[in-house]
N, C-alpha and C positions, 0 to 999 in steps of 0.2 A: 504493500500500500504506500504510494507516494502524498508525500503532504502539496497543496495547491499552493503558486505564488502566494498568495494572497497569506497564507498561513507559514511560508517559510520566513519573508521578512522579519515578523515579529519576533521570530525563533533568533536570528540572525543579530536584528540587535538586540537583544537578551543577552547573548551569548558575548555580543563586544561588550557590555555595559559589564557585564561579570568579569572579564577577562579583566577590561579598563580598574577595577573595583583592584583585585586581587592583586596585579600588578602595582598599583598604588600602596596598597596595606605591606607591601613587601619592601619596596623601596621606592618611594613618591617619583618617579624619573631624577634618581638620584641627590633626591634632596630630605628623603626622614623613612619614613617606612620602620617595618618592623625591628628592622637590625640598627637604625637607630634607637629607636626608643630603648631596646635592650640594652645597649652601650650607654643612654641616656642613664637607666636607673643603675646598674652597678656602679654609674662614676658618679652618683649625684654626690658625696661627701667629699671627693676630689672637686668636685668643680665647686664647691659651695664659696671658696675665696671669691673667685669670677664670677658668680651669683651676686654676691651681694655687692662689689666694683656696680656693677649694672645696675644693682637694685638703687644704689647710691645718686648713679648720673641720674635716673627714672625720678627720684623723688627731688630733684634738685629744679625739676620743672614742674610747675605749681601747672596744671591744664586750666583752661578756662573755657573747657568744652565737655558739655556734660555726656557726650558720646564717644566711645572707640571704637574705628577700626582695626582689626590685627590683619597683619597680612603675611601667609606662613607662620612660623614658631613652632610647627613640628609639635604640638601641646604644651609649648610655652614651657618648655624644662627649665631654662634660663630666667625664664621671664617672672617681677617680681608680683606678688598676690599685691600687698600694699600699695602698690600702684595701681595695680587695675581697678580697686576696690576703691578708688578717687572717681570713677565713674558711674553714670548710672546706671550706664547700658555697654554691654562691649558685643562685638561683633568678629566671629572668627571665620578668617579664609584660608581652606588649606586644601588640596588636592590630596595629604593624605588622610585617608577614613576612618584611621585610627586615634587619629588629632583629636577628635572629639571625646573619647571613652577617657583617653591619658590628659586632657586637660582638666575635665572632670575631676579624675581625681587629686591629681596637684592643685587643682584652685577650685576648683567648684567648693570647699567649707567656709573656706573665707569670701567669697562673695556673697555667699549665700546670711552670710554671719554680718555684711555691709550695705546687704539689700540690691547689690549690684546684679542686672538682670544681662545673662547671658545667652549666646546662641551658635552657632557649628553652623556655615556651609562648605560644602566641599565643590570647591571652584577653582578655576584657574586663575588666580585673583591678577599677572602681569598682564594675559591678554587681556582679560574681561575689565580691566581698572578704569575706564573713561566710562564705564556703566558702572562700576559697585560707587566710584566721587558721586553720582549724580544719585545714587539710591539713596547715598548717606551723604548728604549735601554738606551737616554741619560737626560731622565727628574727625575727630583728631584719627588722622590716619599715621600706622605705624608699622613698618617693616620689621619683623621680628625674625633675625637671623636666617634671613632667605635670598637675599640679594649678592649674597657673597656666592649663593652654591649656584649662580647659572653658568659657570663655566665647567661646571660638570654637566648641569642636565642640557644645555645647550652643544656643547663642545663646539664653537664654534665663534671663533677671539671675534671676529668684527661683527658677529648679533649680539652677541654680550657686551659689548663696548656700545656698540647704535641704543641696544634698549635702555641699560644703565644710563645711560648719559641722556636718554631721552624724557627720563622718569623727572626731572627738577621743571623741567615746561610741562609738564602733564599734570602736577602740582602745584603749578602757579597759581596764586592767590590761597591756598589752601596751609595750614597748619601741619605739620606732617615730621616724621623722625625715622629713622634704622637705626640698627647695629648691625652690622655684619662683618664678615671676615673680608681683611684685607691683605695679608700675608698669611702664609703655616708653610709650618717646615720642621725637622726634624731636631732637637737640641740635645747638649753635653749636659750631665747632672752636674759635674763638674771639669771645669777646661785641663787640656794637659798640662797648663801650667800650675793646675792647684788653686787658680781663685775659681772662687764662690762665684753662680752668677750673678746681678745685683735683683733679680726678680725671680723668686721662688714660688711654685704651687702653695704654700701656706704662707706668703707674702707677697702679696700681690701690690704693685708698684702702677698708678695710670700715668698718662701723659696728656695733659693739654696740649692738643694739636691743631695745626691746621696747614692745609695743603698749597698751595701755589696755583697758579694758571700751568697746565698743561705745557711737554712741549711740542713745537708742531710736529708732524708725521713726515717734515722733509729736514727736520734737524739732524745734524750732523752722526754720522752713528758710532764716532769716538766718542761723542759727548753725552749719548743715551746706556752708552753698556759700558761708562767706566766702573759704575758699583758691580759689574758683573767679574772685573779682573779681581776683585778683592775673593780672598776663600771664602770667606763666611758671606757674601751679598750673593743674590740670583742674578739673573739678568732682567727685571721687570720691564713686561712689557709697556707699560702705562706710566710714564714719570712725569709729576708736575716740576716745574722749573726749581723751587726752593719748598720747604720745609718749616714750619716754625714747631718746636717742641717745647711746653713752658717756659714760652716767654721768648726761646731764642729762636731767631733764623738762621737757617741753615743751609747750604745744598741740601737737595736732595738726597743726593748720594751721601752725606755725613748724617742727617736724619736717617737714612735706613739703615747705616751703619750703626747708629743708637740702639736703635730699637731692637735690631739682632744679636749685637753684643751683650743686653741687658739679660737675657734669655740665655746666653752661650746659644746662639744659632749655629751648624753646623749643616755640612753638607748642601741638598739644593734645596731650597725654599719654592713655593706653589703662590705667584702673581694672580689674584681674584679678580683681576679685571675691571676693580670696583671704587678706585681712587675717584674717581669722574662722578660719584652719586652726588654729592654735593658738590655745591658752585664750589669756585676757585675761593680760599681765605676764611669756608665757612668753620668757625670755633666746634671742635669734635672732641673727644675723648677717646684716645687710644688703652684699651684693655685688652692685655697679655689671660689667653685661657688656655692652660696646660691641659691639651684635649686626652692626652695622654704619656704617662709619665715622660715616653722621650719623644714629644711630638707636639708644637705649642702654636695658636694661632694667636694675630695680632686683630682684635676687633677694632674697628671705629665705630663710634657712639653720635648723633648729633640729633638734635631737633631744630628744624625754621619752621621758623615762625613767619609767616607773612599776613 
């Protein structure tokens, strides 16, 4: 007995919608999924330092908007309950399907405990964003450790760089913040010459940052891969001109030289593509998360305000 068009369609997308589903709860297109979240909960008392760095920049912005959007956070492992519980209403976007069960229970006592009213859609929140601004016309929108990972689920440097970079005019006029990764790479517990790094997993060190204007795409390419002859720098492909690290300006290249050193960096570092989210100059906060013991990402922190 053969089944009629008319009845295999439906069967057809059933079966992509399932596949879609399952693929997602496994590994979001490489950005959370199951094998996250498991990595998530055995390190949550390792990452608790990086936890509360984040929870710190988060509460250092008074909102003045009684709605949120999230957009990713994998169920907001990172992300701090105290802050969200400043709103009234929060709104979650995540492509994986399990983001809703593990945000639950990481936040759902404490909202529930601040009257904060939440909710789970499972969306592609980067294409669909010029429609989720216009659903949610007046909530503070907020990237939650997703903007660093499209150079994986993209593989593909100049759409990761077009869409990144396209995200601060898609946001114009609007209230809006990330964190994300903007460096990881592999570190020494301690260097062969016997010092200490100056930034440890149970002492976490931030930096007041902020980045430079870009430089252009026909500058010279002695002058874009000189951090890459040093051992401990990669070769980034994305360099803004100068650097300011609390307070001081710097090259570039002496700026990522900071940041790597502070860590014992070692070996090759992994460029996110994602120095360009923010305008050029905009005040960030760079936080150091020992993802694993010998393996350390550099986040950026920022909120505009416009």
């Amino acid at each position: 007995m053969s089944l009629k068009p008319q009845e295999v369609a439906p069967l057809n997308a059933l079966r992509r919608h399932v596949l879609s589903w399952l693929s997602d709860a496994f590994h979001a297109q490489e950005t959370g999924g199951l094998s996250w979240h498991w990595s998530a909960f055995r390190a949550r008392k390792a990452w608790q330092p990086s936890k509360e760095a984040i929870e710190r920049f988060l509460l250092s912005h008074e909102p003045l908007e009684s709605d949120l959007l999230v957009i990713g956070g994998s169920a907001g492992w990172m992300m701090s309950s105290k802050w969200l519980s400043r709103f009234n209403a929060v709104t979650i976007i995540d492509i994986d399907p399990l983001a809703r069960l593990f945000f639950a229970l990481i936040h759902g006592k404490a909202l529930k405990a601040s009257g904060t009213s939440w909710h789970f859609e499972r969306r592609d929140a980067l294409k669909e964003l010029p429609q989720l601004l216009k659903e949610h016309p007046k909530a503070l929108v907020f990237f939650d450790n997703v903007l660093g990972q499209q150079c994986f689920r993209l593989k593909d440097e100049e759409r990761v760089e077009r869409l990144l970079g396209q995200l601060k005019r898609t946001l114009q006029g609007r209230t809006w913040g990330s964190i994300h990764d903007v460096y990881s790479g592999p570190i020494d517990v301690a260097s062969p010459q016997g010092k200490a790094p100056l930034i440890r997993p149970e002492h976490i060190l931030s930096f007041d940052c902020q980045f430079g204007e870009m430089l252009s795409k026909d500058a010279p390419l002695e002058h874009k891969t000189k951090a890459a002859r040093s051992a401990r720098a990669p070769e980034f492909e994305a360099q803004p001109k100068h650097m300011v690290l609390d307070g001081t300006k710097t090259s570039f290249e002496e700026g990522a030289q900071t940041l790597l050193q502070s860590v014992n960096a070692s070996g090759e570092w992994q460029d996110h593509l994602s120095v360009e989210v923010f305008a050029p100059d905009t005040p960030s906060v760079m936080i150091p998360w020992f993802f694993k013991p010998n393996y350390c990402h550099w986040l950026q922190a920022a909120m505009v305000v416009n």
